[in-house]
C-alpha positions as a Markdown table, in Angstrom:
| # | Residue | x | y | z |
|---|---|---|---|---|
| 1 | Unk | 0.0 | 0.0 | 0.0 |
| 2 | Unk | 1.4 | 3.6 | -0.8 |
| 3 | Unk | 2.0 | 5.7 | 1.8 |
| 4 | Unk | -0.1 | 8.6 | 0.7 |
| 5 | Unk | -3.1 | 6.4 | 1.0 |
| 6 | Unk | -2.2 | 5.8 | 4.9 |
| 7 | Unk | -2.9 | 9.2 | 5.4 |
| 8 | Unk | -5.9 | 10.6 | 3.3 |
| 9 | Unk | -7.1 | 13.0 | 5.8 |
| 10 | Unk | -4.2 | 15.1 | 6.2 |
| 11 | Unk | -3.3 | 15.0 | 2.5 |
| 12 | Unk | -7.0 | 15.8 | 1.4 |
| 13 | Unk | -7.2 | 18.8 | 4.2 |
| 14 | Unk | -3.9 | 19.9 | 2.6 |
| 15 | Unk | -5.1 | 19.7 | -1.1 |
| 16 | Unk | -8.0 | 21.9 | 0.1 |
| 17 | Unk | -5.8 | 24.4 | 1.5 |
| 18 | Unk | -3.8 | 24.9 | -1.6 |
| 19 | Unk | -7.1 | 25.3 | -3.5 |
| 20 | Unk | -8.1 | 28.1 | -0.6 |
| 21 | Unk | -7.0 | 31.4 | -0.8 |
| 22 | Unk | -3.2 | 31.8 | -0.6 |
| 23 | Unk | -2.3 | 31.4 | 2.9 |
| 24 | Unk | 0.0 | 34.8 | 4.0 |
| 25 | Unk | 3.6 | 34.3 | 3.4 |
| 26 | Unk | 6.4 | 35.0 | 5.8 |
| 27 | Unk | 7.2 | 38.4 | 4.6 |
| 28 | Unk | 3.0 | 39.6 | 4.7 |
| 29 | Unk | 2.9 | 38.4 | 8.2 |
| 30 | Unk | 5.9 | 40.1 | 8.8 |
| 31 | Unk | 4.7 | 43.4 | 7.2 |
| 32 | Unk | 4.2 | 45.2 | 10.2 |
| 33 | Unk | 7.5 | 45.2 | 11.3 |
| 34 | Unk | 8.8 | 46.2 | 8.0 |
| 35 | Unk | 6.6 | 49.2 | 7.8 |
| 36 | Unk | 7.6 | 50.5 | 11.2 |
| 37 | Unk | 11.3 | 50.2 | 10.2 |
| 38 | Unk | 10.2 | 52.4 | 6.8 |
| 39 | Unk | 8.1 | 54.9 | 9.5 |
| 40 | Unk | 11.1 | 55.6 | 12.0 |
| 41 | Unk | 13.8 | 55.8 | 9.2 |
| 42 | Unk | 15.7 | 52.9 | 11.0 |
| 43 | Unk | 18.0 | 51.4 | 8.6 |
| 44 | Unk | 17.5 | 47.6 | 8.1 |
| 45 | Unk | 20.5 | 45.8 | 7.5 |
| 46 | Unk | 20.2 | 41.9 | 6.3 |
| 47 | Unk | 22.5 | 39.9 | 8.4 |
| 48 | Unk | 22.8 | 36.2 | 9.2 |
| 49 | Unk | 21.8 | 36.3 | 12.8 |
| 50 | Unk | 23.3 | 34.0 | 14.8 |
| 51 | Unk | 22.9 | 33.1 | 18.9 |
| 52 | Unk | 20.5 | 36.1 | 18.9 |
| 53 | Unk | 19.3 | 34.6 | 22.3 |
| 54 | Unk | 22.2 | 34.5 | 24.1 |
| 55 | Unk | 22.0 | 37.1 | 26.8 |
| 56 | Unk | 19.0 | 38.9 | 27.5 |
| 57 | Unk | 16.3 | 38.7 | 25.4 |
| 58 | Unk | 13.2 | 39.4 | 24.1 |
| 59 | Unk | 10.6 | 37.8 | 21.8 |
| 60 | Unk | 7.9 | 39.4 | 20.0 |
| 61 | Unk | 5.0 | 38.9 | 17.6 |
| 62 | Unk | 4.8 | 41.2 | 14.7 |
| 63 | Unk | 2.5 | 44.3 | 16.2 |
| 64 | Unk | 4.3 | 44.0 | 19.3 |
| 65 | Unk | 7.9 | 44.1 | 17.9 |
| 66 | Unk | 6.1 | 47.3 | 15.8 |
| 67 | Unk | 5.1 | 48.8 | 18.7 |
| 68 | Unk | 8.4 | 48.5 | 20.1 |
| 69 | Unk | 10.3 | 49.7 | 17.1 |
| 70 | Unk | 7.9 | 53.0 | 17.7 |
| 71 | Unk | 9.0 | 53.5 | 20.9 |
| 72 | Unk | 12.5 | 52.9 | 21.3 |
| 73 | Unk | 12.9 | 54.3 | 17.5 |
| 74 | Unk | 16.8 | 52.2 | 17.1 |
| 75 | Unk | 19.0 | 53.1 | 14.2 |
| 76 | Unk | 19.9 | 49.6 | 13.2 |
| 77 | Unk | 17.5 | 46.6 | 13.1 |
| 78 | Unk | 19.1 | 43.5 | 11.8 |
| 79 | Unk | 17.2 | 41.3 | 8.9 |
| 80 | Unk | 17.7 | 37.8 | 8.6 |
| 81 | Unk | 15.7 | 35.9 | 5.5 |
| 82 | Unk | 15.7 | 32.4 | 5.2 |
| 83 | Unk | 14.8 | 30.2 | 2.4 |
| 84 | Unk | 13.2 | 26.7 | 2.4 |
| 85 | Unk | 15.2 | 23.6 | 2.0 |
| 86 | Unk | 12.7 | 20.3 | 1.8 |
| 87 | Unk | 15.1 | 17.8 | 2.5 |
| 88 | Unk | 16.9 | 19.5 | 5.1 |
| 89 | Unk | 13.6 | 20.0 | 7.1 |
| 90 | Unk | 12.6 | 16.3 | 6.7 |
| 91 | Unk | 16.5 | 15.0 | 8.0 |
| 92 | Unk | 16.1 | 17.8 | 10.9 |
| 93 | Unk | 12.5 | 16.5 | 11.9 |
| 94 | Unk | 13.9 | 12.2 | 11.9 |
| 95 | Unk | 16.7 | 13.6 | 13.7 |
| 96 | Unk | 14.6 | 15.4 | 16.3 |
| 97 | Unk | 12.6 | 12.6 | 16.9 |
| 98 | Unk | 15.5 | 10.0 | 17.9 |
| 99 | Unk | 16.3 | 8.9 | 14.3 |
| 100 | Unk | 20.3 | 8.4 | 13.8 |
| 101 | Unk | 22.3 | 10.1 | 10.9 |
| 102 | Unk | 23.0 | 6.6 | 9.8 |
| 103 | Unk | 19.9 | 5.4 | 9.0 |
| 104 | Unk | 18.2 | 8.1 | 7.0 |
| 105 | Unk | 18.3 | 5.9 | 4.1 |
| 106 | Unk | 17.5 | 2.9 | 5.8 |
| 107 | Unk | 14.1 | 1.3 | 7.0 |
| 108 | Unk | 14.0 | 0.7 | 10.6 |
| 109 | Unk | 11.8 | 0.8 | 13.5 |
| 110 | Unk | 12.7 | 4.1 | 14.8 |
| 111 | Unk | 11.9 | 6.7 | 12.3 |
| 112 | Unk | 10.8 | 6.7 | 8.7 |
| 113 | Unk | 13.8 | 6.9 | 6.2 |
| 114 | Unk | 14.2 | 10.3 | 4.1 |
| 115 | Unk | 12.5 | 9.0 | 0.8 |
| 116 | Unk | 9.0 | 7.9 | 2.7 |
| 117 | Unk | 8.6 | 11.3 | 4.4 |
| 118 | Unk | 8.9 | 12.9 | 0.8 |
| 119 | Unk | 6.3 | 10.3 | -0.1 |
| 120 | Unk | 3.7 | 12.1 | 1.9 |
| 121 | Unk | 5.0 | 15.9 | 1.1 |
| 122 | Unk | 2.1 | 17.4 | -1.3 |
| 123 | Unk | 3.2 | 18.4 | -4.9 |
| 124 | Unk | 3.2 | 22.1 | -3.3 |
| 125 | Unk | 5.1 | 21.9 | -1.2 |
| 126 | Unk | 7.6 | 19.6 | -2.8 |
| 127 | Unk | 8.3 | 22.7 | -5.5 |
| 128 | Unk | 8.4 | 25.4 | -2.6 |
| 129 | Unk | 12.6 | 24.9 | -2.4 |
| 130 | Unk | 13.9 | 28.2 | -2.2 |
| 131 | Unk | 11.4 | 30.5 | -1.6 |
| 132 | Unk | 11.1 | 32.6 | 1.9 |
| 133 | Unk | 9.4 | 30.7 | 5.3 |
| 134 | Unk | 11.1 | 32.3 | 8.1 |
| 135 | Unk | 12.2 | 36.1 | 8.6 |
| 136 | Unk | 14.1 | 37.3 | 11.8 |
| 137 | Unk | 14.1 | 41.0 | 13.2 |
| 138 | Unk | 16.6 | 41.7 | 16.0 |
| 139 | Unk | 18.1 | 45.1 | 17.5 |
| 140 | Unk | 19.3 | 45.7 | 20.7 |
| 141 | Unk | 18.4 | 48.8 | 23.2 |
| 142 | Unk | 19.9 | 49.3 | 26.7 |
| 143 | Unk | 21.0 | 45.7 | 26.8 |
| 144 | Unk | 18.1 | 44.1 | 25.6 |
| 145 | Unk | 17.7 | 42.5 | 22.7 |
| 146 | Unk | 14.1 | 42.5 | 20.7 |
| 147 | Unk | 13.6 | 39.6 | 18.5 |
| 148 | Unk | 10.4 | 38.7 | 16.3 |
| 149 | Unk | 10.9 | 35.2 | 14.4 |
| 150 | Unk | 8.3 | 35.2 | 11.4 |
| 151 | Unk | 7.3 | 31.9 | 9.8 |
| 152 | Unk | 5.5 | 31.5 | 7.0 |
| 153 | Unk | 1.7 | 29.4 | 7.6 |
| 154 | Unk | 2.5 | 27.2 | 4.9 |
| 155 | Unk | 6.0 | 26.0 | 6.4 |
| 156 | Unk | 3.9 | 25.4 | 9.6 |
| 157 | Unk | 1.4 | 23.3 | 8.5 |
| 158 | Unk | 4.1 | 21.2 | 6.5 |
| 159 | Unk | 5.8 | 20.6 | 9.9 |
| 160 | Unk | 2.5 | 19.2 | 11.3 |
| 161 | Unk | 2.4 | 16.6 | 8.5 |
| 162 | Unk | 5.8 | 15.8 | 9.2 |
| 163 | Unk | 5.8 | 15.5 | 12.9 |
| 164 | Unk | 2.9 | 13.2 | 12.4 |
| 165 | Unk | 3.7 | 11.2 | 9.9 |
| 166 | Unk | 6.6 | 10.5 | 12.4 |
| 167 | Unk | 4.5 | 10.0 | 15.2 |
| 168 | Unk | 2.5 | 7.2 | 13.3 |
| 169 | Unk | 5.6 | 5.6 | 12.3 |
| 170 | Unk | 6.6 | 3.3 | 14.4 |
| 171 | Unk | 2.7 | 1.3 | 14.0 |
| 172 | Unk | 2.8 | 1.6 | 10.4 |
| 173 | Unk | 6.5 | 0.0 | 10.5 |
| 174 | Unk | 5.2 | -3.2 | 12.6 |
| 175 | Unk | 2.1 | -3.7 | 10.6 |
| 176 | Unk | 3.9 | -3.6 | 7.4 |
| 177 | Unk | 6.9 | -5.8 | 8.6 |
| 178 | Unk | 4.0 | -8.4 | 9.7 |
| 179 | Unk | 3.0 | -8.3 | 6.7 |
| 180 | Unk | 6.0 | -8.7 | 4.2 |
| 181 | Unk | 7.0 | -11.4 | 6.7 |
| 182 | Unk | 4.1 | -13.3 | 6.1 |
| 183 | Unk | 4.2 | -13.0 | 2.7 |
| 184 | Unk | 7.8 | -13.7 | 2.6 |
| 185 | Unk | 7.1 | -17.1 | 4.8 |
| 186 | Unk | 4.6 | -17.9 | 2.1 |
| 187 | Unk | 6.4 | -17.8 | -0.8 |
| 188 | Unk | 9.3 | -19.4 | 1.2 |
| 189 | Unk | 7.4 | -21.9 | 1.8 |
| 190 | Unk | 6.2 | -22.4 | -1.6 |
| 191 | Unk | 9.9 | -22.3 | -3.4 |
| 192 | Unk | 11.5 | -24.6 | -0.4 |
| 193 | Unk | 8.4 | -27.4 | -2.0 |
| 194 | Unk | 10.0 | -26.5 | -5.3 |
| 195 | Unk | 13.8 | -27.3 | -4.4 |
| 196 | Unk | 12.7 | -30.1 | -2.1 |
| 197 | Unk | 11.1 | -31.7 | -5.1 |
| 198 | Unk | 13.8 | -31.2 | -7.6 |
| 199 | Unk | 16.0 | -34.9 | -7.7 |
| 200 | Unk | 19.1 | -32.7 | -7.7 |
| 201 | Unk | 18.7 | -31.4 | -4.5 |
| 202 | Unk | 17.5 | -34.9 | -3.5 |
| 203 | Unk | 20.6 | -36.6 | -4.3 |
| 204 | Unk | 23.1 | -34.0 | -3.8 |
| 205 | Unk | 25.0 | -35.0 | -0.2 |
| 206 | Unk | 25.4 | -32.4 | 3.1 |
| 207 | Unk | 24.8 | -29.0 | 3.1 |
| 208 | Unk | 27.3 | -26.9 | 1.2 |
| 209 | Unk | 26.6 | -28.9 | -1.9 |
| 210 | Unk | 23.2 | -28.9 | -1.6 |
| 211 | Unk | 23.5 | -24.7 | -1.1 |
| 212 | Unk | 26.1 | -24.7 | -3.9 |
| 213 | Unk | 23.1 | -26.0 | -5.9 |
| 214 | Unk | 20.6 | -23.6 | -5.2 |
| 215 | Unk | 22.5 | -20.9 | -5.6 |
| 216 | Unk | 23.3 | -22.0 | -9.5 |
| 217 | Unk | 20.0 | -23.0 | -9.8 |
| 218 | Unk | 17.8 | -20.6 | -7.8 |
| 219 | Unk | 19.4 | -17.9 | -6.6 |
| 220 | Unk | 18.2 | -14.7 | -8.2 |
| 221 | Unk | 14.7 | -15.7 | -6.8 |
| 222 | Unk | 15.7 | -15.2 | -3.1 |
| 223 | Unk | 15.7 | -12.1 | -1.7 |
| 224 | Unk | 18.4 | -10.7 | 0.5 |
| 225 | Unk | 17.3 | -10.4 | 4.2 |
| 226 | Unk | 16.4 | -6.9 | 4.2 |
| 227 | Unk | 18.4 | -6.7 | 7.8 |
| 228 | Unk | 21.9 | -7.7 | 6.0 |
| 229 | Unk | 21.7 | -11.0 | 8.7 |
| 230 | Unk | 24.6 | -13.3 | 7.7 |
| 231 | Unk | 24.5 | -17.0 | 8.9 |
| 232 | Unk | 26.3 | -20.0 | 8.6 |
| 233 | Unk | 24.9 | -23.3 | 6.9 |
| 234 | Unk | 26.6 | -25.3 | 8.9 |
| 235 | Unk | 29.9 | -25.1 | 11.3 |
| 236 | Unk | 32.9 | -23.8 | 9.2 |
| 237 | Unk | 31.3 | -22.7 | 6.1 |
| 238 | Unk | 31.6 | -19.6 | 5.4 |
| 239 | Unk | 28.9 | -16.8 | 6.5 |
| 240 | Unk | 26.2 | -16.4 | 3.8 |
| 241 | Unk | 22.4 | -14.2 | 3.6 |
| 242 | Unk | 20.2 | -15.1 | 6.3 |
| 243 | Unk | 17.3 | -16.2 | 4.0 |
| 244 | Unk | 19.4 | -17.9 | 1.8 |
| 245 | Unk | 20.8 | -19.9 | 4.2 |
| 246 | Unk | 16.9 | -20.4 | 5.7 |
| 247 | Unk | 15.7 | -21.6 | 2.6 |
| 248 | Unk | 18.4 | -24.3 | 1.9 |
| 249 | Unk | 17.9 | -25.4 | 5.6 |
| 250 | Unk | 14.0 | -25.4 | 5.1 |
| 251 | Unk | 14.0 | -27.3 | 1.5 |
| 252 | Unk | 16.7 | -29.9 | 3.3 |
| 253 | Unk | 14.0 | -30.3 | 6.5 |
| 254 | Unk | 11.3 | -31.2 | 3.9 |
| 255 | Unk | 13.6 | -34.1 | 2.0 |
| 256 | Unk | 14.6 | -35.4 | 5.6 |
| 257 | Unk | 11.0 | -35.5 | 6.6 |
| 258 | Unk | 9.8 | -37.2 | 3.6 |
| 259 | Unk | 12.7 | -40.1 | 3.8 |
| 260 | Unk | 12.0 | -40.3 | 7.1 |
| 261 | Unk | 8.1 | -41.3 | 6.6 |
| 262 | Unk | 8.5 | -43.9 | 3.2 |
């Protein structure tokens, strides 16, 4: 089952949305601020701002950093304008929730990898890469520093589908390992009937031949345990693919069995 169909009612509320009026960008919201900068002749200065809290403090919304700029009327007010990077977001949100650098690519209990949180991202948002979502104002008075952070409704929402699709994850990751397992038993089951029947097999004498066999002959029908396991056939053989090794062992348990009963 795709992923987008685990989650129809956040994707349809989000199709509606973009469908809506245009929600406000970061710099309308931050309008306000902007025009009170224009009103008091302050000069605005775009800067990378960097450990802006460190010290003492302030944060404000946008009328009330306005209201400030009115009243303490500063010279300087530092701008910092930042542009929207989907994949980085998506790595910072796995990372936030407990997800290692190491498996961002790879399936795992945890967190979902990279590629299925950009599975759920709606075309939208997928194409919004470079364009504005947050917008700092910082200037400092008297040993205070005022600071309004600006994000654009858009970026939050995304978040939100984000922080929830990582939140589900770890249900929809046992449900669907269940399921490939069982389906995975099955067709085990099904090809280990096939060797087991095959007089090759049959005849051919201890373990590494018989595995030597499938291998030629089967092979590129077994999967690779999706865990990278590695087992041994048997006691100083060399370490092979866990279902590999499974499937030899199972198709040699059915032509034991069978001998044993005639």
């Amino acid at each position: 089952m795709s992923l987008r169909n685990m989650f129809p009612s956040k994707l349809e509320r989000l199709t509606m949305c973009i469908n809506e009026i245009e929600k406000q960008d970061v710099e309308t919201s931050a309008q306000p601020v902007a025009t009170m900068i224009d009103d008091i002749n302050a000069k605005c200065v775009d800067a990378e701002l960097i450990h802006f809290s460190d010290g003492c403090a302030v944060y404000l919304d946008p009328e009330a950093m306005a209201t400030a700029l009115s009243v303490d009327r500063p010279s300087v007010v530092f701008r910092n304008l930042e542009t929207f990077d989907l994949d980085v977001l998506v790595r910072s949100e796995i990372l936030s929730a407990g997800g290692r650098a190491s498996s961002l690519n790879r399936r795992n209990m945890v967190t979902p990898t990279v590629a299925e949180c950009l599975e759920v991202i709606p075309p939208a948002d997928q194409i919004r890469a470079g364009q504005p979502y947050r917008m700092i104002y910082a200037y400092a008075k008297e040993g205070l520093t005022r600071v309004c952070v600006v994000y654009a409704e858009w970026h939050l929402d995304l978040v939100t589908l984000i922080e929830d699709f990582i939140e589900g994850h770890e249900e929809r990751f046992e449900t669907s390992t269940a399921s490939e397992a069982a389906q995975l038993a099955a067709f085990f089951e099904q090809l280990a009937e096939e060797i087991a029947n095959d007089e090759r097999f049959v005849r051919a004498r201890g373990l590494r031949k018989k595995g030597l066999l499938v291998k030629a002959v089967w092979g590129e029908r077994i999967p690779p345990d999706p865990q990278m396991r590695l087992t041994r056939l048997a006691q100083g053989e060399e370490v092979q693919d866990w279902n590999f090794v499974h499937l030899v062992r199972q198709a040699n348990d059915i032509v034991d069995q069978r001998q044993m009963t005639q």
